[in-house]
C-alpha positions in Angstrom: 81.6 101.4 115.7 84.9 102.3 114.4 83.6 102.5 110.9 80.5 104.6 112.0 83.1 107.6 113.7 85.5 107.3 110.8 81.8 108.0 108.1 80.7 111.0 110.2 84.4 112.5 110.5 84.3 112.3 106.8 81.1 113.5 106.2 81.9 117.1 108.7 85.6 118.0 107.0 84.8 116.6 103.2 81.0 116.8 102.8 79.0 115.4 99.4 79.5 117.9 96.3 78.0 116.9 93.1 80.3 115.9 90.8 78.2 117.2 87.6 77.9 121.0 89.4 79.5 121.2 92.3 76.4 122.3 94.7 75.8 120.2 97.8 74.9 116.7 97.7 71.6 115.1 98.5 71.8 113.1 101.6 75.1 111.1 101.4 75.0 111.1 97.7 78.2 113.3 94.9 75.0 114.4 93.2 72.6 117.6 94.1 69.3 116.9 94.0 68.3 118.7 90.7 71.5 116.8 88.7 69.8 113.6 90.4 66.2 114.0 89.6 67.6 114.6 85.5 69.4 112.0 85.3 67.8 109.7 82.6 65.6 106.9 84.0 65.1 103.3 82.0 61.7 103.4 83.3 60.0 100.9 80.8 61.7 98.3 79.9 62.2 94.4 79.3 62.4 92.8 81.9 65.5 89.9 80.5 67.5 92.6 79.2 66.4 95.8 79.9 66.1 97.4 77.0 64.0 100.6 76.9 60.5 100.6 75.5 59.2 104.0 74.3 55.8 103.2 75.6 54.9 103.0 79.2 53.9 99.8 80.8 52.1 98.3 83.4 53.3 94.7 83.5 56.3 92.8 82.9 57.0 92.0 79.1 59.7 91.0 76.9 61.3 93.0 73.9 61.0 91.6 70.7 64.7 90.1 70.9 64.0 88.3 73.7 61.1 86.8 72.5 62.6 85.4 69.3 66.1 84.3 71.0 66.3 84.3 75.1 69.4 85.2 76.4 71.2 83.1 79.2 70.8 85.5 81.8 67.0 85.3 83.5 66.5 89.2 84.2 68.4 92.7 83.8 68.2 95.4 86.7 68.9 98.7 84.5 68.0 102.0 86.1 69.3 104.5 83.9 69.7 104.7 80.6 73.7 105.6 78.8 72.4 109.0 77.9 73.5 112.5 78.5 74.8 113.2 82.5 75.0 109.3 83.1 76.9 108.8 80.0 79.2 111.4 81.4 78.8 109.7 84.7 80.5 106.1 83.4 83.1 107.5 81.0 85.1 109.1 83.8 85.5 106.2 85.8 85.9 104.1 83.2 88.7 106.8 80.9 89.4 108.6 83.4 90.0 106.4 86.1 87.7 108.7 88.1 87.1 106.2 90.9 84.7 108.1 93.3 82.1 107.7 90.1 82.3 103.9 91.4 81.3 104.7 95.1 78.4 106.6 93.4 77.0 104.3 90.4 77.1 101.6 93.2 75.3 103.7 94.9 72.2 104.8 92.6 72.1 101.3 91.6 71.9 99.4 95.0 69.2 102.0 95.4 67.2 100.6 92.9 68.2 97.0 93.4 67.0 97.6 97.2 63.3 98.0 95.5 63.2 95.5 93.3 65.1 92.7 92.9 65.3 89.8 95.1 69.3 89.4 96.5 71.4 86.8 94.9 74.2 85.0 97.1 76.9 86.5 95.3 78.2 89.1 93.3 80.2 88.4 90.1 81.7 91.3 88.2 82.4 90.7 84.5 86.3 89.9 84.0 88.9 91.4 81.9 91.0 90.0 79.8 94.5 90.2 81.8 96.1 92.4 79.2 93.5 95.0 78.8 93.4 95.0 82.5 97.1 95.4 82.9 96.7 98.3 80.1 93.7 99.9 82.1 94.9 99.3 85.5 91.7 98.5 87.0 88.1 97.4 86.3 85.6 99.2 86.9 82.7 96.7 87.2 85.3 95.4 90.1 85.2 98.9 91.5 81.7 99.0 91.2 81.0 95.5 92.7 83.2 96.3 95.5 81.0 99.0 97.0 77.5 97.1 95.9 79.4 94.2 97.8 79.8 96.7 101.2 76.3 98.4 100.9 74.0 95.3 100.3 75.8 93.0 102.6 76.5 90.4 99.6 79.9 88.2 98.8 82.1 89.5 96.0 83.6 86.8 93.8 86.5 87.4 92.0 88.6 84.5 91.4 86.0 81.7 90.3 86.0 82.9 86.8 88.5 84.4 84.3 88.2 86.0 80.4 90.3 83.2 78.5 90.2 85.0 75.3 91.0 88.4 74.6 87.6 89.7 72.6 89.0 92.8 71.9 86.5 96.1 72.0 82.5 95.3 71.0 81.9 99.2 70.5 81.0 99.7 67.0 79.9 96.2 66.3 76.5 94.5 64.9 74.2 92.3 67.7 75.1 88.9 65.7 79.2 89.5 65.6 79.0 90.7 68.9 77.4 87.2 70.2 79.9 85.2 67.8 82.6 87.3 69.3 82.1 86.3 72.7 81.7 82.2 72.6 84.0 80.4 74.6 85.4 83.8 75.9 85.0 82.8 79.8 86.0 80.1 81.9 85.2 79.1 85.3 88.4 77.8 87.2 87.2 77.1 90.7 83.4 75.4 91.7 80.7 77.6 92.5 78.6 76.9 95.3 76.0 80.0 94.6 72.5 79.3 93.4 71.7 83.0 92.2 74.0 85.0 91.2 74.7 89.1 89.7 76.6 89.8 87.1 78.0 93.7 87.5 78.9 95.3 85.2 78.8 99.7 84.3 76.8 99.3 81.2 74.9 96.9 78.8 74.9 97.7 75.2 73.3 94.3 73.5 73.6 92.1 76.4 76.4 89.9 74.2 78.9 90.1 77.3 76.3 89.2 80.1 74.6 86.1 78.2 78.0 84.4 77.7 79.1 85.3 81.0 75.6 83.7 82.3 75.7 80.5 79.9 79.2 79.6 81.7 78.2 80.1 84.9 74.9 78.1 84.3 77.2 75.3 82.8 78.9 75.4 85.9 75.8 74.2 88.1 74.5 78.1 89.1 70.6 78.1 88.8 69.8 81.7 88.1 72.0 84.4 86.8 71.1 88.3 87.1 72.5 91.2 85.4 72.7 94.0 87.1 73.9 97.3 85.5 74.3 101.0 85.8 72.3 102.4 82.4 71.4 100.4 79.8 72.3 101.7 76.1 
């Protein structure tokens, strides 16, 4: 009840404004409806890793990738692709440490997760090695998790597992150095006791991240392992 007063106190003295043009937000969302609607949507796509096909389809299918090497994680939830205003979107939350970008990401993607994807028990954002997150000062697959975590009524897990090795940035690197980058990179340090889990994270580029993420947790006893991201490179 408390909670309830305190939203629609907020909403009278600091309505939405969107954040890419400053008009009036749609409904409770920082986004008008016209920067909403043209935002770009990852319509067609695999359905282990979410990457975009160019043609329409009508039924689930794998990419090519995925059908010569499977990934660890079983499926990718990817609504928008990391193009143009959503591109703009992630980089200020994650450079500019523009954290109200978290509340709406989460927002967009719980969304879609709310017509699609069947709920997992918990929610696992992707861990940063402890110096780049003492050097950032937050992570924003945390921040995003923590509101996905409030709006979808789903435990947050942040101390089961930890990045042991510091695998330094992936931008700018090939698919296969990528994957050999990341072995051994996490570690799980107290027992799960989820079946299904989500990994969060803001964006996916070749999925290298996620599937080593997902082979350690599988390791660990955890039955099916989701990825769930913001836009999909």
């Amino acid at each position: 009840m408390v909670n309830n007063w305190l939203n629609i106190i907020q909403k009278k003295l600091l309505p939405p404004r969107c954040v890419l043009c400053g008009s009036p937000g749609h409904g409770d969302l920082d986004l008008c409806l016209g920067c909403l609607t043209d935002l770009p949507r990852n319509l067609s796509c695999c359905y282990r890793c979410g990457e975009h096909f160019e043609t329409t389809i009508d039924v689930p299918q794998l990419c090519g990738r995925c059908l010569k090497k499977s990934p660890a994680f079983d499926e990718t939830y990817a609504p928008f692709l990391y193009q143009s205003q959503m591109r703009y979107l992630v980089g200020q939350l994650k450079f500019a440490n523009d954290y109200k970008n978290a509340r709406l990401l989460a927002a967009l993607l719980a969304e879609h997760i709310s017509d699609t994807a069947e709920l997992p028990d918990c929610l696992l954002p992707v861990p940063l090695y402890p110096k780049r997150y003492r050097q950032r000062g937050f992570n924003q697959s945390i921040e995003i998790a923590r509101h996905l975590s409030r709006q979808l009524r789903i435990p947050l897990d942040l101390d089961s597992c930890v990045r042991q090795r510091d695998t330094g940035h992936q931008t700018g690197l090939p698919a296969k150095q990528r994957l050999k980058n990341m072995r051994l990179a996490f570690k799980i340090i107290k027992p799960l006791t989820f079946q299904h889990i989500a990994i969060i994270d803001d964006v996916m580029t070749t999925g290298a991240t996620a599937s080593a993420l997902a082979a350690t947790l599988k390791q660990a006893g955890v039955g099916k392992v989701d990825v769930w991201v913001c836009a999909r490179a």
